[in-house]
N, C-alpha and C positions, 0 to 999 in steps of 0.2 A: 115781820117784813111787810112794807106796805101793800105788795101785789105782784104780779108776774111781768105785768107791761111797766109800770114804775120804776127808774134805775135809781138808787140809792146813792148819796151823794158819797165819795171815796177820800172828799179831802185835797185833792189834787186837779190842776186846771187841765183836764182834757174830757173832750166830751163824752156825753154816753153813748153806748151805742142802741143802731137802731133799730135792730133786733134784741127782740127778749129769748132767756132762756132759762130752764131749771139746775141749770149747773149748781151743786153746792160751792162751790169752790171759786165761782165767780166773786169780783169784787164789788159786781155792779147790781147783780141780780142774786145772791148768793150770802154767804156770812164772814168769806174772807178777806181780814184785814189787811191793810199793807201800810207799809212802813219806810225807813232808812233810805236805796240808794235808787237813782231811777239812774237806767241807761237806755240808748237807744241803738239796735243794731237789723240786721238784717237776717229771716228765715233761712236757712241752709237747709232743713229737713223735716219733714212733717208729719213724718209716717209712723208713728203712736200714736196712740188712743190718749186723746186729751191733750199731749207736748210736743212742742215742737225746739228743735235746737236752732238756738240767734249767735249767729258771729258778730262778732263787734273787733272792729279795728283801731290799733289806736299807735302812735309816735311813741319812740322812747329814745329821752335822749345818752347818745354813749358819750363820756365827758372827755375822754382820753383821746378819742378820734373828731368829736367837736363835729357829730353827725347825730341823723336819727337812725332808728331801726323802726320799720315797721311790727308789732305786732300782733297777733290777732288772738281772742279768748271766746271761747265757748260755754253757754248758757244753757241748761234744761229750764223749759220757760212753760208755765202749764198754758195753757191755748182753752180759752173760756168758747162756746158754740156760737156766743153770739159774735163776736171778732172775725171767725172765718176766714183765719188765716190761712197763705197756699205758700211754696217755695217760692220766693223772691222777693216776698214784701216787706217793706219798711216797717217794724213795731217799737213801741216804745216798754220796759220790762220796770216792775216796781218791784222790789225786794218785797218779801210775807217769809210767814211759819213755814215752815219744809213742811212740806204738801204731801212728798215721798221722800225716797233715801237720798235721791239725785235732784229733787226738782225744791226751789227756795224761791223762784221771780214768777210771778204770772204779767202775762202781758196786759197793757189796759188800755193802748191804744196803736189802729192799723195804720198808717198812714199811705195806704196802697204800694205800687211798685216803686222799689229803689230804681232808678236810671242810672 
């Protein structure tokens, strides 16, 4: 690893952040990989050690009624130190290795408060 204050490039276009940290598990300061799907939702809860859960909303359409349905899916997303994520903010989640039994996305980017 190059150093503590150096963030390791992940492959993907979002910046580093600007705090450093010794998380193993980080993708930017740390050794994990990430991979497959990116999505973007919003913090619901924060209250574990290292995870935080992201809701994400989305349309589906019923073909029979020629409508949508809103619905909404829940994420265990590991939360790296340096991100500093709290309840309500915008994060962006990259798919990685199951980290735990429940958690498979780590976040990799904050993009502060959803409005």
């Amino acid at each position: 690893m190059a150093g503590k204050s150096a963030a390791r490039d992940i492959g993907i276009d979002v910046p580093a952040p600007a705090k450093a940290c010794d998380d193993r598990h980080c993708p930017f300061h740390g050794t994990l990989p990430v991979r497959g799907q990116l999505f973007e939702g919003t913090v619901v809860s924060a209250r574990m050690q290292r995870t935080v859960v992201v809701e994400r909303e989305y349309l589906r359409y019923i073909r029979k009624y020629e409508r949508y349905e809103k619905r909404t899916k829940r994420f265990m997303a590991h939360n790296p130190p340096c991100l500093d994520l709290k309840v309500g903010d915008r994060v962006v989640l990259m798919e990685c290795r199951p980290v735990s039994k429940t958690v498979a996305y780590v976040a990799i980017q904050n993009k502060g408060v959803a409005s």
